[in-house]
Backbone as numpy.savetxt, mean C-alpha at the origin, in Angstrom:
# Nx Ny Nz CAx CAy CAz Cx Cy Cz
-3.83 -11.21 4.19 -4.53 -10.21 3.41 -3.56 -9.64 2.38
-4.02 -9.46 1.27 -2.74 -8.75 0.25 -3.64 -7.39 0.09
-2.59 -6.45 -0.03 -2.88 -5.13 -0.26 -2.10 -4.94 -1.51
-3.26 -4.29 -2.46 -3.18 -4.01 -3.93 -2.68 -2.47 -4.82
-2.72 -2.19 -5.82 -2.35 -1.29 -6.30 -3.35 -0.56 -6.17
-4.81 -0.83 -6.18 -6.29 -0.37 -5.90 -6.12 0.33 -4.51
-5.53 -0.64 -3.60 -5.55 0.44 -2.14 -4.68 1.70 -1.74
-3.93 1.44 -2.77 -2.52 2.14 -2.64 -2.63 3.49 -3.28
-3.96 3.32 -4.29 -4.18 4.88 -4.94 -5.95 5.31 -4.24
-6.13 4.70 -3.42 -7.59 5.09 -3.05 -7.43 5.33 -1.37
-6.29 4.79 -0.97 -6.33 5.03 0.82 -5.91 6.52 0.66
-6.64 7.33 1.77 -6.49 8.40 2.44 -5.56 9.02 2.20
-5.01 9.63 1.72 -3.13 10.12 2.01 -3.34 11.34 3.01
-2.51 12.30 2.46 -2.26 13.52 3.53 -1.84 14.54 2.89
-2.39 14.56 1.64 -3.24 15.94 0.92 -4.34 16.33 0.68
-4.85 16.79 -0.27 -5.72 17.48 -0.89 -6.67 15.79 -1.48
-6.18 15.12 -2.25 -6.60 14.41 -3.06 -6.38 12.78 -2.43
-7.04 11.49 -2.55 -7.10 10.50 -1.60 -6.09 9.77 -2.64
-5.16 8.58 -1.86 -4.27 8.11 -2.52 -3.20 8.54 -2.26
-2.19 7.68 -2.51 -0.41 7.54 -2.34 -0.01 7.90 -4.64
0.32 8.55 -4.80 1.23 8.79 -6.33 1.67 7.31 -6.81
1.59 6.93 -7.62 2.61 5.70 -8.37 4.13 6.03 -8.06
4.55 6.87 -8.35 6.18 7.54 -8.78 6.54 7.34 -6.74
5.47 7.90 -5.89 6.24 7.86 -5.08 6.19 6.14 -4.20
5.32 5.61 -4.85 4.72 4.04 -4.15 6.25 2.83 -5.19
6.58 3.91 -6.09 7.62 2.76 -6.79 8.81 3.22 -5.95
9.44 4.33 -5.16 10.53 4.78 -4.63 10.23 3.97 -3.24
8.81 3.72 -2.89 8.84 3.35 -1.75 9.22 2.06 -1.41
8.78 1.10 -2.82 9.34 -0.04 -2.52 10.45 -0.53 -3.03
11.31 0.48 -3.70 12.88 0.03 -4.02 13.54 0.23 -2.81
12.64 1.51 -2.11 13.81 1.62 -0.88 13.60 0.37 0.00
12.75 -0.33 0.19 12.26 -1.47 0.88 13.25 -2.82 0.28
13.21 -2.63 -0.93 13.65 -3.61 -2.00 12.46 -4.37 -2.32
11.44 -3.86 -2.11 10.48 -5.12 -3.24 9.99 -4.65 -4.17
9.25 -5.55 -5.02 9.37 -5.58 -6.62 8.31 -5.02 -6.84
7.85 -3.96 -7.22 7.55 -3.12 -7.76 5.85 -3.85 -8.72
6.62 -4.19 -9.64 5.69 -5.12 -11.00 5.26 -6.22 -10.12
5.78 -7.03 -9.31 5.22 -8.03 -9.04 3.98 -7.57 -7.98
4.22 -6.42 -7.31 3.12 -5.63 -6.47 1.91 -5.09 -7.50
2.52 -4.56 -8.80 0.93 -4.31 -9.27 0.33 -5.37 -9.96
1.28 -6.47 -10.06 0.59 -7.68 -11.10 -0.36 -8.44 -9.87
0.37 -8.70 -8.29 -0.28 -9.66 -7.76 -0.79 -9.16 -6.29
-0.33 -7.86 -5.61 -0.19 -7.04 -4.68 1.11 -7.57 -3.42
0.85 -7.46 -2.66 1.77 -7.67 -1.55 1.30 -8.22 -0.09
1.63 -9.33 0.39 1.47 -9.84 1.99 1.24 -8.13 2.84
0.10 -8.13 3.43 0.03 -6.85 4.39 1.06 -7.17 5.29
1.70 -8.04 6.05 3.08 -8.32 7.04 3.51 -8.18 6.20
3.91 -8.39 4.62 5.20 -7.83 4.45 5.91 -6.39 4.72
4.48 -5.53 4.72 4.71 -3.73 4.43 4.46 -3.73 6.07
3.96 -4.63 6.87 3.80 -4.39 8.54 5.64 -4.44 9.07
5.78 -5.37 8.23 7.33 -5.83 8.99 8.48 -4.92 8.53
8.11 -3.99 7.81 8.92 -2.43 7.72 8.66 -1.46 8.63
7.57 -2.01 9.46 7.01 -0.67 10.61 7.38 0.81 10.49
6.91 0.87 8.77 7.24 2.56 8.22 5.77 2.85 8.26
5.52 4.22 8.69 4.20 4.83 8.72 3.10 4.43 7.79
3.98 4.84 6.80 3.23 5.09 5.40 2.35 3.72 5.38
3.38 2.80 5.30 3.19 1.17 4.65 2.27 1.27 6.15
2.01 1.32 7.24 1.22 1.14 8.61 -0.40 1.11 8.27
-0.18 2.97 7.02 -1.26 3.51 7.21 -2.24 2.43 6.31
-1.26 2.43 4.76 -1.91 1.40 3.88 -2.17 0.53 3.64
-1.83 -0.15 4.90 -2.17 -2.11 5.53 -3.86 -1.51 6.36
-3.77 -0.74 7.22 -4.75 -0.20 7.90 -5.73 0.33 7.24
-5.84 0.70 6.01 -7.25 0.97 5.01 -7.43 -0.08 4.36
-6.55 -1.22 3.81 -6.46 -2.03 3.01 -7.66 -2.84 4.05
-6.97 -3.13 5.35 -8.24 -3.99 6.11 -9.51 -3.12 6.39
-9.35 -1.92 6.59 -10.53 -1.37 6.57 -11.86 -2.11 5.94
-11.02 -1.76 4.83 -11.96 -1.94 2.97 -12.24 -3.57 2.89
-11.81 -4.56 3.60 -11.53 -6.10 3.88 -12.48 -5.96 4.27
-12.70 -5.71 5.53 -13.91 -5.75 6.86 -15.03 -5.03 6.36
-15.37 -4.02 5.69 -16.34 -3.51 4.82 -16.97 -4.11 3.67
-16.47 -5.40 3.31 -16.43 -6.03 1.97 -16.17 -5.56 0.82
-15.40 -4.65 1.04 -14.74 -3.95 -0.42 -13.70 -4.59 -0.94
């Protein structure tokens, strides 16, 4: 399953407003080391952001299939 730049600003976060920020989704994956551009040009392997077993990346593999299984 690849999870996109689409899921990444529309999954749930844990404010006020639904969605993860750009500014903080580009810090997230330098700290990871992956590429940034190549994530919004083509998205990313959901195991790739599973095999960091960081929350965040947990939560946004976990709506990404949500929205899969819903046919979104």
């Amino acid at each position: 399953m690849i999870v996109t730049l689409d899921h990444l600003r529309r999954a749930p976060g844990f404010g006020a407003r639904p969605g993860f920020c750009a500014q903080g989704g580009r810090e997230w994956f330098a700290y990871y080391g992956f590429d940034w551009s190549a994530f919004v040009r083509d998205g990313i392997d959901a195991e790739v952001i599973e095999a960091t077993g960081d929350a965040l990346g947990l939560h946004l593999v976990a709506f990404a299939r949500a929205e899969a299984a819903r046919g979104q």
